[in-house]
C-alpha positions in Angstrom: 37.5 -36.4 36.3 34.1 -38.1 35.8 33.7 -37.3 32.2 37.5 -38.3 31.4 37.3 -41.5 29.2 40.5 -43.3 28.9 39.2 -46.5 27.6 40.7 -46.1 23.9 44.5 -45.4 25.3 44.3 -48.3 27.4 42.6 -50.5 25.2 45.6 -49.5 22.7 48.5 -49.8 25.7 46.7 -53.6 26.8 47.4 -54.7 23.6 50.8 -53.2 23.4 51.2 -55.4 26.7 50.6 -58.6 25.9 52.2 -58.4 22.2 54.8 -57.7 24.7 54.9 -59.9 26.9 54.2 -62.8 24.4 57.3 -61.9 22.7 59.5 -64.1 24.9 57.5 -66.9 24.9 58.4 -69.6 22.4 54.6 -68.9 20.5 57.1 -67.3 18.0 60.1 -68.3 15.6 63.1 -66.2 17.2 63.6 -64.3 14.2 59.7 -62.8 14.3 60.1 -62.5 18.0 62.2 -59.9 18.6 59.6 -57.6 16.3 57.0 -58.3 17.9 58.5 -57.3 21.0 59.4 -54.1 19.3 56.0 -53.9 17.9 54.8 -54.4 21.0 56.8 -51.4 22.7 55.7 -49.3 20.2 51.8 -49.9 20.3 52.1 -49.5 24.5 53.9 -46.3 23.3 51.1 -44.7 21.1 49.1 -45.6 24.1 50.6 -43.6 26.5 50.8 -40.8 23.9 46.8 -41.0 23.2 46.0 -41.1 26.9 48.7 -38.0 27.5 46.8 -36.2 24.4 43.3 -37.1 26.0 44.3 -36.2 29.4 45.7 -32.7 27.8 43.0 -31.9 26.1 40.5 -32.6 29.3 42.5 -30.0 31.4 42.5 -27.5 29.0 39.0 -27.8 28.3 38.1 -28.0 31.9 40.3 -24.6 32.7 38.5 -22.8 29.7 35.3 -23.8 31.2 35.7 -22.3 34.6 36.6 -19.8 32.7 33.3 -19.2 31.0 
């Protein structure tokens, strides 16, 4: 797991997070907030997705290489 470099998924999933958790504060008309708590769902989504996809792919590659 040393060469496994999750930085990009949680970069994009931190970001998600606080566009989250800003939502409910009043930094926002009410009308806006409620999207960017959505928005904010969806980036911490596409995060998770990236880090599953980078995880995935670091597995494989590792198996395959044993393999060789």
């Amino acid at each position: 797991m040393k060469d496994l470099n999750l930085n990009i998924p949680l970069s994009i999933f931190s970001v998600g997070a606080v566009l989250f958790l800003l939502a409910p504060s009043k930094l926002f008309i009410t009308s806006i907030s409620h999207e960017v708590f959505m928005s904010g769902l969806m980036i911490e989504l596409i995060g998770i997705t990236a880090g599953l996809v980078v995880f995935y792919r670091y597995k494989i590659t590792e198996k395959y290489m044993k393999d060789i």
